[in-house]
C-alpha positions in Angstrom: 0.0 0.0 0.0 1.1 3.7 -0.9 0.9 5.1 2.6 2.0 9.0 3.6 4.4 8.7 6.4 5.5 12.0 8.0 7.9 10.1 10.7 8.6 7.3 12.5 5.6 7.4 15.2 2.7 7.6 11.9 5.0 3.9 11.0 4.5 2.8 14.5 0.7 3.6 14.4 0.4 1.5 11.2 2.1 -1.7 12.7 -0.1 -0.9 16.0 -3.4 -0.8 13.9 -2.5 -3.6 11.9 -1.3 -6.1 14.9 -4.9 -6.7 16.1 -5.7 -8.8 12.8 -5.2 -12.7 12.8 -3.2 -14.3 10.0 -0.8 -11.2 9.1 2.7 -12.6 9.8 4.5 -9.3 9.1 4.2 -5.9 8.2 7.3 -4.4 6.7 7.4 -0.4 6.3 9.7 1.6 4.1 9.8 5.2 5.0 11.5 6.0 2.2 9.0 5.2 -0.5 6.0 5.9 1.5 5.4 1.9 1.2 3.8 -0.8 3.5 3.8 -4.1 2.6 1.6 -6.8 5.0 2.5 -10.4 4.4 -0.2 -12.7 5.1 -3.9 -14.4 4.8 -6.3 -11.7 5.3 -9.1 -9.3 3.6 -7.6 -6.5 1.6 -10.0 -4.2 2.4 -10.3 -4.5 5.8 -6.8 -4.2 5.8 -6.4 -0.8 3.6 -9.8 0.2 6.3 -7.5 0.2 9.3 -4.5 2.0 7.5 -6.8 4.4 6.3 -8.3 5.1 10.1 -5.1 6.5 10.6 -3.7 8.0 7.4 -6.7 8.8 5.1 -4.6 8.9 1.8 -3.7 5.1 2.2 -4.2 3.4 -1.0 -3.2 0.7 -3.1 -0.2 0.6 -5.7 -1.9 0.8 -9.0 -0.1 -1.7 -11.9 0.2 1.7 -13.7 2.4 3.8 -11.0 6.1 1.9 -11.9 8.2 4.9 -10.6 6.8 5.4 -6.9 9.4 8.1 -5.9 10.1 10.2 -8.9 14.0 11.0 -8.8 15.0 14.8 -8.6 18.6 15.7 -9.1 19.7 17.7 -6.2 22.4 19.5 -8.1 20.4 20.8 -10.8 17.8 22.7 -8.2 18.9 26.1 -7.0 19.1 26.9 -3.9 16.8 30.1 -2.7 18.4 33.2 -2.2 18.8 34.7 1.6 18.1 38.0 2.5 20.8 40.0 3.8 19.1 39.4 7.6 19.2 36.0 7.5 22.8 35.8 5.6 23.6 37.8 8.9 22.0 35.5 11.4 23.4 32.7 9.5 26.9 33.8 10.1 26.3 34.9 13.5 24.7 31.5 14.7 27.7 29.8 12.8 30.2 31.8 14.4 28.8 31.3 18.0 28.7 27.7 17.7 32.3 27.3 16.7 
């Protein structure tokens, strides 16, 4: 299932939701991709029900989704342009840590 994960507690509330159902064996999360994947004998739905009682935008891969995290080069994005107050603050905090 394609599930939103905004940190590690939302990935423990998705194990804890889906621990009370008999015949799951595992449930393996990947933050990364924003994936679950529940390994066992049980309903679908009911399943993608109790993910979605705690993160409504859980869903199911679609065949037609092959790329689930598109890739962005980091090098190629430019990097936002800091206003003389926060260059200042920058520097300041940098200097006051060292």
């Amino acid at each position: 299932m394609k599930v939103p994960l905004y940190s590690y507690g939302c990935e423990k509330k998705i194990k804890k939701a889906l621990a009370r159902f008999k015949g799951i064996y595992s449930v393996s999360v990947e933050y990364n991709l924003q994936k679950v994947t529940v390994w066992g004998i049980c309903d679908r739905d009911s399943v993608l029900a109790a993910v979605r009682k705690k993160r409504r935008e859980a869903r199911f891969w679609s065949e037609i989704e092959t790329d689930p995290v598109p890739f962005v080069d980091v090098a190629t994005v430019p990097m936002p342009e800091r206003t003389p107050r926060e260059k200042k603050l920058f520097l300041w905090k940098r200097n006051k840590i060292h």
